[in-house]
C-alpha positions in Angstrom: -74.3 54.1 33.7 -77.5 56.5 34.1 -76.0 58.2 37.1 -72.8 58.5 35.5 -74.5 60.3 32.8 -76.8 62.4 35.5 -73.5 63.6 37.4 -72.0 64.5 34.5 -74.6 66.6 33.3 -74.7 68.3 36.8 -70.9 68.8 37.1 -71.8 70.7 33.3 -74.8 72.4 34.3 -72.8 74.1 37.3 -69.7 74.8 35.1 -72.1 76.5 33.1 -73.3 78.4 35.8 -70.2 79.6 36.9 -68.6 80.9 33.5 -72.4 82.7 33.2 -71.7 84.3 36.9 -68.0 85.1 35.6 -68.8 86.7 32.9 -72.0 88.3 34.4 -69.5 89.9 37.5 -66.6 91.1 35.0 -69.1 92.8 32.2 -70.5 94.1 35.6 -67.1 96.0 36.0 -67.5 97.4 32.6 -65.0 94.8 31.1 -65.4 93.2 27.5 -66.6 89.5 27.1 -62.8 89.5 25.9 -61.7 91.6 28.6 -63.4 89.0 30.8 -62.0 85.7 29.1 -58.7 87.2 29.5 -58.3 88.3 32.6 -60.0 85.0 33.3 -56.8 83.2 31.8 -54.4 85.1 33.4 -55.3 84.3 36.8 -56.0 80.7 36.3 -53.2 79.9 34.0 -56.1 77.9 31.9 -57.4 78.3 28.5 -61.1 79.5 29.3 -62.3 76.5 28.4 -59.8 74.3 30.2 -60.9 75.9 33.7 -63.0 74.4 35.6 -65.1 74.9 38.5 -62.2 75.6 40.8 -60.7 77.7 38.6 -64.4 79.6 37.7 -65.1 80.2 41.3 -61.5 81.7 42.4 -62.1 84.5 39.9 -65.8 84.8 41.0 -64.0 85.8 44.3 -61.6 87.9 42.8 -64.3 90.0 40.9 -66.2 89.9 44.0 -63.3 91.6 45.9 -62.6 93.9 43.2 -66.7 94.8 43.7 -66.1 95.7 47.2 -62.7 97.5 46.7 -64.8 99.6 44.5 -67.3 99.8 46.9 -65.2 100.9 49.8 -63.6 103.6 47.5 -66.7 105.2 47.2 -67.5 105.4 50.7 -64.7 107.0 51.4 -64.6 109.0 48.6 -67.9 110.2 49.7 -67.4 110.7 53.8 -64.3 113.0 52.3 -66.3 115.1 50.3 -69.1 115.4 53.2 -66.6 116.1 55.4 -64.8 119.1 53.1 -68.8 120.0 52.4 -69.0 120.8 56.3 -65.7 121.8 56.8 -66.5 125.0 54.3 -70.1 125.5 55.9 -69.2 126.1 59.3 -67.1 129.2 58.7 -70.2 130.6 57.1 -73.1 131.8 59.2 -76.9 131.2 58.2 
C-alpha cells in the first residue's frame, strides 16, 4: 500500500512537472496561460487536465520545434541581411 501511495505521488509530481515546463515553453513564445491551455487541447484532443504525461510531453516537443523553427528563421534572416550589408559595401571604395 505505501509504495502504491509513493508511485502515485511520483507519477503526480512529474505530471506536475510537465504542465509547469508546458506552460513555462508556450508563455516563452509570448502565448497566454490561455493561449497555452488551448493550444494544449487542440493538439492532444484532452481537456488540460485529462492529459497526461504522454500527452504533456508531445507538446513539450512541439513548442520545442516551434523554438527552433524560430530559431532557424533568425539565422537566416540574419546571414540575408549580412549578405545584402556586403553586397552594397563592395561597390563602395574606403
Amino acid at each position: 500500500m505505501q509504495h502504491d501511495i509513493a508511485a502515485g505521488a511520483a507519477t503526480a509530481s512529474a505530471t506536475c512537472e510537465l504542465r509547469r515546463r508546458v506552460m513555462e515553453l508556450g508563455t516563452g513564445l509570448g502565448w497566454r496561460r490561455d493561449e497555452v491551455v488551448a493550444f494544449t487541447e487542440s493538439l492532444t484532443g484532452h481537456a488540460w487536465g485529462a492529459c497526461g504525461d504522454a500527452e504533456l510531453e508531445a507538446v513539450c516537443r512541439e513548442y520545442e520545434a516551434i523554438q527552433r523553427e524560430i530559431a532557424a528563421k533568425r539565422l537566416r534572416r540574419r546571414a540575408l541581411a549580412e549578405a545584402i550589408l556586403a553586397q552594397g559595401h563592395r561597390g563602395q571604395e574606403p
